[in-house]
N, C-alpha and C positions, 0 to 999 in steps of 0.2 A: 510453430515451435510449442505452440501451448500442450500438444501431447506429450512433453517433457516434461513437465511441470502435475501433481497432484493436485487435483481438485475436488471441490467443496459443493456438493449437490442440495444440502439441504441445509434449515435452521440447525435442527441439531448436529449436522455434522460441525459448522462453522461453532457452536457453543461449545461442543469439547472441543476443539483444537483451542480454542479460545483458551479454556479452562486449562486444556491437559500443557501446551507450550510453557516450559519453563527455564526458566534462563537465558534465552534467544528471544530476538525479534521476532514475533509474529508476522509477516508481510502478507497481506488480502488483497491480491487485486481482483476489483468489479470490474465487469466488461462483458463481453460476448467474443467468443471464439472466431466467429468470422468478421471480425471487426478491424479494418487496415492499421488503425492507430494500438489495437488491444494486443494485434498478432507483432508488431513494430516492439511494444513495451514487454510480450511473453518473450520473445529472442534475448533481450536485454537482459530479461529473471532468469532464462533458462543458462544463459551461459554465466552468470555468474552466482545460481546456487551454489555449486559444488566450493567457488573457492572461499564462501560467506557460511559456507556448511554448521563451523565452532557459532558463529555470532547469531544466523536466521534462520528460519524456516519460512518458505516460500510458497503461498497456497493459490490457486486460481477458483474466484467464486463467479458465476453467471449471473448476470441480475435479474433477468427471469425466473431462474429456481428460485432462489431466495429472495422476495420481494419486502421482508419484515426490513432487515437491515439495509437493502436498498432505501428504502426510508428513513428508515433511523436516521443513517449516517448521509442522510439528504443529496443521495448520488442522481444527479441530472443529467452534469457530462460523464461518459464514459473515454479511458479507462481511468477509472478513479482507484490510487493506493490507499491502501487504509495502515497503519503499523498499531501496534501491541506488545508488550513486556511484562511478563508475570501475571498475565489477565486484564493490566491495564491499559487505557487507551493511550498510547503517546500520540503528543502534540508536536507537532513542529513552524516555526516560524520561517517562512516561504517568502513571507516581505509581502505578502498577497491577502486578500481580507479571510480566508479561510484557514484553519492551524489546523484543522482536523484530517484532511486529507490531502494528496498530491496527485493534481488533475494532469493529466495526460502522460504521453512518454520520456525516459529520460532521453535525452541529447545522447548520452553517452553510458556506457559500461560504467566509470569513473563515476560519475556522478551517483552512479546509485549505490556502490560498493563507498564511497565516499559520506552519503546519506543513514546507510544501515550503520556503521563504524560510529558517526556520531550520535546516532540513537542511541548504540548498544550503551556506549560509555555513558550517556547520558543518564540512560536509566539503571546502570550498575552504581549511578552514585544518587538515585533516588529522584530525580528531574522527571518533571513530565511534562515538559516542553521544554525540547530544543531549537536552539538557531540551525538553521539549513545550511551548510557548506557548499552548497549549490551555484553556481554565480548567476545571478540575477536573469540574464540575457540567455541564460538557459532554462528557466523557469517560464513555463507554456503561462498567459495571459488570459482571463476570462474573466467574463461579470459573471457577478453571483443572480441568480434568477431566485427570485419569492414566490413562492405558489400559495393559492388560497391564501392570501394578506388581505 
């Protein structure tokens, strides 16, 4: 399904979109296209672009191409979501020691369409970190790994 979805081949593509999104959620998932869990979570984006169309924008970046931000945003497991509003990075509390991203696929359509909806609003009233509406028990589980420490 990721051939449904518009993707982000370089640094500066991912900087203007960054830049150019306004109003709407940014959503960046990293991953790789032939990846079981990335093509599981592209299905999930893909079918519910169109009805999140007013709230997001939905991009697919490879972590190969883009190696700068793969670091940045310290992506180890794939597929990692990354979100954004109006150029900034939105945080989300997961209940998980990391707010910056959301490591693997959602459970459900629901959940993610449930996730964009409290971002948008989130960040329409200035927040840059919200609580996850997520339930718990649907939230993928991982230790965070430290490299070079």
């Amino acid at each position: 399904m990721s051939f449904l979805l518009p993707k982000l081949t370089c640094k500066r593509e991912v900087d203007q979109a960054i830049k150019s999104v306004a109003e709407k959620v940014l959503v960046l998932r990293f991953g790789r296209d032939n990846d079981a869990v990335c093509l599981q979570l592209d299905d999930i984006l893909a079918k519910t672009a169109h009805d999140l169309s007013k709230m997001s924008v939905i991009y697919l970046v490879d972590v190969d191409k883009v190696p700068v931000y793969t670091q940045y945003f310290d992506i180890s497991y794939i597929p990692s979501t990354v979100f954004f509003f109006n150029g900034q990075h939105m945080k989300v509390d997961y209940g998980s020691p990391d707010h910056t991203k959301f490591v693997g696929s959602f459970k459900t359509k629901q959940d993610f369409i449930d996730l964009i909806e409290v971002i948008y609003r989130g960040a329409m009233r200035g927040k840059l970190i919200v609580r996850s509406p997520i339930d718990p028990n649907n939230i993928p589980k991982y230790d965070l790994l430290y490299q070079g420490i």
